[in-house]
C-alpha positions as CSV (number, residue, x, y, z in Angstrom):
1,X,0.0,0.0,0.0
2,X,1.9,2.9,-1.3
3,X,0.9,6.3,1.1
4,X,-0.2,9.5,-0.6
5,X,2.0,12.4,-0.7
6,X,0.9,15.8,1.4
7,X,-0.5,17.8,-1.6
8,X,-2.4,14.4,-2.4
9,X,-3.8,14.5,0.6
10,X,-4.7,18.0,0.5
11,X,-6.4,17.2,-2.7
12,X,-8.7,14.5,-1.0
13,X,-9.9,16.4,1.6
14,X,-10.9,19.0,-0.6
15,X,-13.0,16.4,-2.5
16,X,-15.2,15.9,0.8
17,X,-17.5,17.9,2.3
18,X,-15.2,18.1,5.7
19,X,-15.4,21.2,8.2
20,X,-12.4,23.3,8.1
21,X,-11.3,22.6,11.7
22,X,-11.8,18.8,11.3
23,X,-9.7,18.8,8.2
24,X,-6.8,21.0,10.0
25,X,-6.6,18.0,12.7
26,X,-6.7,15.8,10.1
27,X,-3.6,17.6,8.3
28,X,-1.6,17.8,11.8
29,X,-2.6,13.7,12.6
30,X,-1.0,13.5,8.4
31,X,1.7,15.5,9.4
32,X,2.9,13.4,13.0
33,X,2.6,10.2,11.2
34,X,4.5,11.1,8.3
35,X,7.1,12.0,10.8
36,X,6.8,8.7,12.5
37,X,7.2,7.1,9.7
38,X,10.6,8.7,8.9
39,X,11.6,7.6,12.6
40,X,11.1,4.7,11.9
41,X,12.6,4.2,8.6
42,X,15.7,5.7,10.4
43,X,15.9,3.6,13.3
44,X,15.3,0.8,10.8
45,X,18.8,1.5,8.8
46,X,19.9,2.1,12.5
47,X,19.1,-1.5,13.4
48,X,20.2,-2.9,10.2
49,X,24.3,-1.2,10.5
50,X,24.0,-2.5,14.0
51,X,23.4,-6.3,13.0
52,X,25.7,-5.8,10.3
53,X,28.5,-4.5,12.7
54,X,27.5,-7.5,15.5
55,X,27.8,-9.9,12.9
56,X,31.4,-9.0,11.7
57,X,32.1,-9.1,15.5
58,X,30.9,-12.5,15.7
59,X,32.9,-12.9,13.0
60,X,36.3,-11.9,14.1
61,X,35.7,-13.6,17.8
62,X,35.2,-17.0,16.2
63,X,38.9,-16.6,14.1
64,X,40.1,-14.8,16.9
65,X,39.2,-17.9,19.4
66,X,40.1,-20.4,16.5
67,X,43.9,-18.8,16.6
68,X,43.7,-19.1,20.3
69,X,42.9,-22.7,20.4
70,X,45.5,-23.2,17.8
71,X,48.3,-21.5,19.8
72,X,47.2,-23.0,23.1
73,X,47.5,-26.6,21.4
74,X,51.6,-25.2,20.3
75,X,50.6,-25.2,16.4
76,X,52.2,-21.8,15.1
77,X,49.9,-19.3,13.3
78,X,50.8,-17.3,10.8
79,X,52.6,-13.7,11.9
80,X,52.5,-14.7,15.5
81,X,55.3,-15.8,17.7
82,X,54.8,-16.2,20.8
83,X,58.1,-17.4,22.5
84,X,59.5,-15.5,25.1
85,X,63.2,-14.5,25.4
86,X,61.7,-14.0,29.8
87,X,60.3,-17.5,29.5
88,X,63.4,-19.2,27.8
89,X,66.7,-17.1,28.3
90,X,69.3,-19.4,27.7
91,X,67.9,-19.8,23.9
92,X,68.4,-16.2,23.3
């Protein structure tokens, strides 16, 4: 259901026989929904970017936690090193 612009709007209340005053509350119910619906359009792409953001941080905790694993099991990941010259001095 597609929503009808302000001047459309206008144009059907012409079209009926409404009092003036009834037709001004009309307008000013027109005009706070119109801005509810731009709320929540907004908090909509607000929503979205946040899921978006959670997932790539779901993301990057499960192949932070899989490197973890791996170094806690000894296995040597790629651009990490972590031997200690305090741990092992007489190697260094």
């Amino acid at each position: 259901m597609t929503s009808l612009t302000f001047n459309e709007f206008q144009r059907e209340l012409r079209k009926k026989d409404i009092p003036p005053h009834v037709a001004f509350m009309l307008t000013l119910i027109y005009e706070r929904l119109a801005e509810v619906m731009k709320s929540q359009e907004e908090l909509a792409r607000v929503c979205t970017g946040l899921a978006v953001n959670m997932s790539g941080l779901a993301e990057l905790n499960e192949v932070n936690t899989k490197r973890m694993e791996r170094l806690s099991r000894g296995l040597r990941e790629d651009g990490i090193d972590i031997a200690s010259v305090a741990n092992e001095p007489e190697k260094h």
